[in-house]
N, C-alpha and C positions, 0 to 999 in steps of 0.2 A: 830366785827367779820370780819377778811379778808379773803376775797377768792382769792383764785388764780385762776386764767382760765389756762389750760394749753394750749399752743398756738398748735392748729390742724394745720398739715402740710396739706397742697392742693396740690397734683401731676396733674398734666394736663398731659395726655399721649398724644403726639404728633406724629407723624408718620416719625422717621427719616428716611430721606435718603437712600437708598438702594444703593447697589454696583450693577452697571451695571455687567449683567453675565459676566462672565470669557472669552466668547469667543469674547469679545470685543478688550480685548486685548489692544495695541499700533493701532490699527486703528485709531481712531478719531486722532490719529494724523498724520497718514497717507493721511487722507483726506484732513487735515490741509496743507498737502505739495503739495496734487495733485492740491488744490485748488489756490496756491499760481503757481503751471506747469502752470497749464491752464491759468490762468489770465498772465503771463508774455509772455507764447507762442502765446494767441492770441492777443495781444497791440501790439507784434513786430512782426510778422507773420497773422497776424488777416485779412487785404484787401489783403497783395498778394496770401495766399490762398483761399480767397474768388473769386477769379478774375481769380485763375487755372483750372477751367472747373471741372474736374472728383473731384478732391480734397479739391473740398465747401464742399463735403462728413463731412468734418471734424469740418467744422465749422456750423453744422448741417443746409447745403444746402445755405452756403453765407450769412450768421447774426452772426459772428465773436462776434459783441457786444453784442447779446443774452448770447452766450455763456462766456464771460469777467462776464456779469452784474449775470448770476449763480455762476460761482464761489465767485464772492465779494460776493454775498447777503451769499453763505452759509460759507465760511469764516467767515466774521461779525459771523453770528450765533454761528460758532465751536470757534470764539475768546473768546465770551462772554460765554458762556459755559465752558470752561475751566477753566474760573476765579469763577462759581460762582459752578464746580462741583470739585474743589481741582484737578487741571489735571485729570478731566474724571477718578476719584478715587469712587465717590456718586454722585449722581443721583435720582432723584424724578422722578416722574410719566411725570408730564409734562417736564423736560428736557429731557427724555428718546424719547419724542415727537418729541421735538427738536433734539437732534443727528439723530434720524431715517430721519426729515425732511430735516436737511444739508446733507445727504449720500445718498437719492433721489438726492438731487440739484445737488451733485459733478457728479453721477452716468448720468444723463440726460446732464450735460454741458459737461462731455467725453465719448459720447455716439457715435457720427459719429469717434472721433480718436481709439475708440474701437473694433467702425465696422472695420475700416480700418485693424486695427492689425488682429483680425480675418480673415479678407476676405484674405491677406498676408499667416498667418500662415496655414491656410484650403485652401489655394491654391499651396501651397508648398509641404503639407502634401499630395494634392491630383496628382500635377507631379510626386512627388518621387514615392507613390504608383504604378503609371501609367508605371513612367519607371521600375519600379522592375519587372511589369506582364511582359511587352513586353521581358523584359532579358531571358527569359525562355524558 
């Protein structure tokens, strides 16, 4: 008497990867480039704006290489990321950790160049307004 077993399949349901929302978009690779601005602007610009008074501002108050050693650390991270989420295509729970974490880091390393723009464009914003009133 033979028996045959018929061979039971075993699914293991795993949790794939999810697609980071939509409105993520081409950023991460955006950040990818800011981080790549920042780290090149502050190597060759890095001590002489540290050393121009009003415009440490930038390099959040004269630590140029605080701000170099953010952008590398979150690079590194958005490089490796990239490779292991199919260019920022999928995404797990904990790289999504990750991306949020390098886009703090970029966010905090061009944090005084951002003040700067601001303080520029709201001050521009705020003579045009000034001389518009007085025109009147």
């Amino acid at each position: 008497m033979t028996e045959t077993l018929a061979a039971q399949e075993v699914t293991v349901q795993t949790k794939a990867p999810r697609r980071p929302p939509s409105r993520y978009g081409r950023k991460p690779w955006a950040l990818v480039l800011l981080d790549v601005l920042a780290g090149a602007w502050t190597t060759t610009a890095g001590p002489w704006i540290d050393d121009a008074g009003v415009l440490a501002v930038i390099t959040l108050g004269g630590h140029h290489e605080v701000v170099t050693a953010l952008a590398a650390v979150s690079f590194v991270i958005l490089t490796a990321l990239s490779v292991t989420t199919r260019g920022f295509a999928r995404a797990s729970g904990p790289e999504l950790v990750l991306l949020a974490t390098a886009g703090l880091l970029t966010l905090v390393a061009l944090a005084g160049l951002l003040s700067v723009v601001l303080l520029v464009v709201l001050g521009g914003t705020s003579v045009g307004l000034a001389l518009k009133l007085l025109r009147r």
